[in-house]
Each structure stands twice: as C-alpha cells, then as structure tokens.
Backbone as JSON Lines, residues from 0, in Angstrom:
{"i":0,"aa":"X","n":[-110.88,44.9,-47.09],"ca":[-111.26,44.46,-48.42],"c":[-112.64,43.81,-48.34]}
{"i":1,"aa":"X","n":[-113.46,44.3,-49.21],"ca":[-114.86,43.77,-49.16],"c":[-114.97,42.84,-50.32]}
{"i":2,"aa":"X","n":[-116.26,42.48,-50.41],"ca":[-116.32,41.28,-51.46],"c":[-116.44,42.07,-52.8]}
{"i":3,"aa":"X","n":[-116.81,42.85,-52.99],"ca":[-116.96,43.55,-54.13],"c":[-115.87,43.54,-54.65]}
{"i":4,"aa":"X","n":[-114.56,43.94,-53.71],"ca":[-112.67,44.27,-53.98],"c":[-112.32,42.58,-54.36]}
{"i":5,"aa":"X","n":[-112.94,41.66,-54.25],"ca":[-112.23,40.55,-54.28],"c":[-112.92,40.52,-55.85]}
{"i":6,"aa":"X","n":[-113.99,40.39,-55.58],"ca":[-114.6,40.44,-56.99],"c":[-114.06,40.79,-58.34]}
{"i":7,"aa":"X","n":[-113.84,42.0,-57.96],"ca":[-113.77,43.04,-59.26],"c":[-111.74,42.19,-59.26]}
{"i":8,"aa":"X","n":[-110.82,41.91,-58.48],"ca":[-109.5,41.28,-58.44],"c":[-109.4,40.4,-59.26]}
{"i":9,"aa":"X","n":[-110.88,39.63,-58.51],"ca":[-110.82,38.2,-60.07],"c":[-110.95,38.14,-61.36]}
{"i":10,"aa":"X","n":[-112.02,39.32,-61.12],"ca":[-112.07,39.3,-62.69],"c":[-110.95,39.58,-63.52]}
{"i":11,"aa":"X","n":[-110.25,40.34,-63.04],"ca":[-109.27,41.41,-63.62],"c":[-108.08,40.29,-63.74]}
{"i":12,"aa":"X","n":[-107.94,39.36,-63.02],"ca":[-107.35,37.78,-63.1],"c":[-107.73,37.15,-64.39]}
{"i":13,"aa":"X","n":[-108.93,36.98,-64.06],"ca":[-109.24,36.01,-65.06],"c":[-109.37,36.58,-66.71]}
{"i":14,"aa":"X","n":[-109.67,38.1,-66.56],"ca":[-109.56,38.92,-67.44],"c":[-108.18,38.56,-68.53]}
{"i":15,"aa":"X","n":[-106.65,38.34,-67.86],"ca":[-105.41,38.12,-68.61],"c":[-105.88,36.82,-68.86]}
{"i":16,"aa":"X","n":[-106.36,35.87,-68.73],"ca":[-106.06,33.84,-68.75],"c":[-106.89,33.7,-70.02]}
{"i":17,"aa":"X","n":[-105.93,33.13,-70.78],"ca":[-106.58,32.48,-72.01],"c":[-106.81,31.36,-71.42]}
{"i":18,"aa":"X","n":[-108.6,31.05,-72.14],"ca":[-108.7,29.63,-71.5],"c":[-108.94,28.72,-72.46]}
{"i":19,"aa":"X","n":[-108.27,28.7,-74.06],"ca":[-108.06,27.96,-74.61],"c":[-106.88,27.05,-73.86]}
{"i":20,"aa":"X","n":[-105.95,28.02,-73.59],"ca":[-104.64,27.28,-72.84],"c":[-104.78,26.98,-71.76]}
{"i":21,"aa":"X","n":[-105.77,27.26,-70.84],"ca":[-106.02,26.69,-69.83],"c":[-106.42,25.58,-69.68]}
{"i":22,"aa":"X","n":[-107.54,25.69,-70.33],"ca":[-108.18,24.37,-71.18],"c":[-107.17,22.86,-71.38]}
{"i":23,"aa":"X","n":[-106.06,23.81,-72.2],"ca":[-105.38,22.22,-72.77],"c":[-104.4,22.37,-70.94]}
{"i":24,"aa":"X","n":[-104.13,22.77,-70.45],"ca":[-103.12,22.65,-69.18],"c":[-103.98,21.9,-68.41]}
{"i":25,"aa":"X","n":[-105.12,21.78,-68.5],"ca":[-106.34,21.51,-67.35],"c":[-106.1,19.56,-68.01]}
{"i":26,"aa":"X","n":[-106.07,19.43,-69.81],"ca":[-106.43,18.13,-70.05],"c":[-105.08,17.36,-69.72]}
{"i":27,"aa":"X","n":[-103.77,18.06,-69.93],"ca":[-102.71,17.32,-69.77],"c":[-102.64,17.44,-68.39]}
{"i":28,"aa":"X","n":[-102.65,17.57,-67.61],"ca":[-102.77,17.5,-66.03],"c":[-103.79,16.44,-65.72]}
{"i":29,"aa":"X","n":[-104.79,16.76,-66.04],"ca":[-105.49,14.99,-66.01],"c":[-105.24,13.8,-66.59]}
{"i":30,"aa":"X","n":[-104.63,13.82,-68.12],"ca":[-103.94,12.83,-68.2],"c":[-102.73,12.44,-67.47]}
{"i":31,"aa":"X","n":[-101.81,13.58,-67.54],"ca":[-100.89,13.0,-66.52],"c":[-101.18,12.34,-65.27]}
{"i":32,"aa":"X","n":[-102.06,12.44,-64.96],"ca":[-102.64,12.21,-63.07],"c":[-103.81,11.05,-63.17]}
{"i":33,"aa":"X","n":[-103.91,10.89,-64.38],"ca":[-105.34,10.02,-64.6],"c":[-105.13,8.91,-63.35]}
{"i":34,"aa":"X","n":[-103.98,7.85,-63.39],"ca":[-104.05,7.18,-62.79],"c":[-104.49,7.36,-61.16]}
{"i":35,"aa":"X","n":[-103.49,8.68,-60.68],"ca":[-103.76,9.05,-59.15],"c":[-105.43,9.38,-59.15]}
{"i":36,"aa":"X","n":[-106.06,10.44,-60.16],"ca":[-107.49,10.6,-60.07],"c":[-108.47,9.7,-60.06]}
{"i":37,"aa":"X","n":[-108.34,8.29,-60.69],"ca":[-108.82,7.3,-60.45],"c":[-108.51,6.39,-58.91]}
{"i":38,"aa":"X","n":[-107.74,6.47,-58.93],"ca":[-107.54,5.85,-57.27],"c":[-108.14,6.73,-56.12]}
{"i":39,"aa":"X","n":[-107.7,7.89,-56.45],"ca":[-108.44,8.95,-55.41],"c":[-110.16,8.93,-55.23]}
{"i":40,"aa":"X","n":[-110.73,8.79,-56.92],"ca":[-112.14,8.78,-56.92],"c":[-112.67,7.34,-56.53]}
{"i":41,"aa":"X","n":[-111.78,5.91,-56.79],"ca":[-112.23,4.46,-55.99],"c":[-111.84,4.88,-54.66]}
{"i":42,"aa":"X","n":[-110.68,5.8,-54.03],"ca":[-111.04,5.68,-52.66],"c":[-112.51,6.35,-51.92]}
{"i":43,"aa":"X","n":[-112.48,7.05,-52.73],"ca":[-113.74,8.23,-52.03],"c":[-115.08,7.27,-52.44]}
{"i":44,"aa":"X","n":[-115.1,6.68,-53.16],"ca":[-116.29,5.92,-53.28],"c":[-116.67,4.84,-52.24]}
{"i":45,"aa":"X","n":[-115.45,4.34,-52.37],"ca":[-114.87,3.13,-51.06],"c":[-115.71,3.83,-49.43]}
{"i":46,"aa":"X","n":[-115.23,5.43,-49.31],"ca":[-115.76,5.46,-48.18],"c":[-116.85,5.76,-48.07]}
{"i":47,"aa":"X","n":[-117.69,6.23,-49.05],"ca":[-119.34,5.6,-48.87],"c":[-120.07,4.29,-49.32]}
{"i":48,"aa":"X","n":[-119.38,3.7,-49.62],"ca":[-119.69,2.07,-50.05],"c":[-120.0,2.11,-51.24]}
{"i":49,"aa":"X","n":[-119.99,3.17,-52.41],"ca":[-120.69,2.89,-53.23],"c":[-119.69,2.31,-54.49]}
{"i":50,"aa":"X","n":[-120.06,1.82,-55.6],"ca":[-119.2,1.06,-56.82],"c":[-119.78,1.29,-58.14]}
C-alpha cells in the first residue's frame, strides 16, 4: 500500500462523516473532559515551567 492508497482510503472515510456531528461529538467530549484537559494542559505546562 502506497501513500496515494492511504490517501485516496481517507478520503473516502472522511467522505461518509458529517462534520456538523462531529463537530458537536468533538464539543461534548471536551466538555465532558474539560476538567481532565485542564489538568493535563497545567501539567504539560508545569513541565516546561511555563504559567
């Protein structure tokens, strides 16, 4: 499989995905997680010192 075959796969993927609904699956997944995504992004900051 060459890159072209992966290529033309995705599209043909992304081709079926409504991304209105993706869209809203993408915002309720961050709200749900807000809290963990915030801790995750103060840790990662934490390990370059920055605030």
């Amino acid at each position: 499989m060459n890159f072209d075959d992966i290529k033309d796969r995705a599209q043909d993927a992304l081709h079926d995905v409504n991304v209105d609904d993706l869209k809203d699956k993408a915002e309720d997944f961050i709200e749900d997680n807000k809290d963990n995504i915030d801790g995750a992004v103060d840790k990662i900051k934490g390990m370059f010192n920055k605030d």
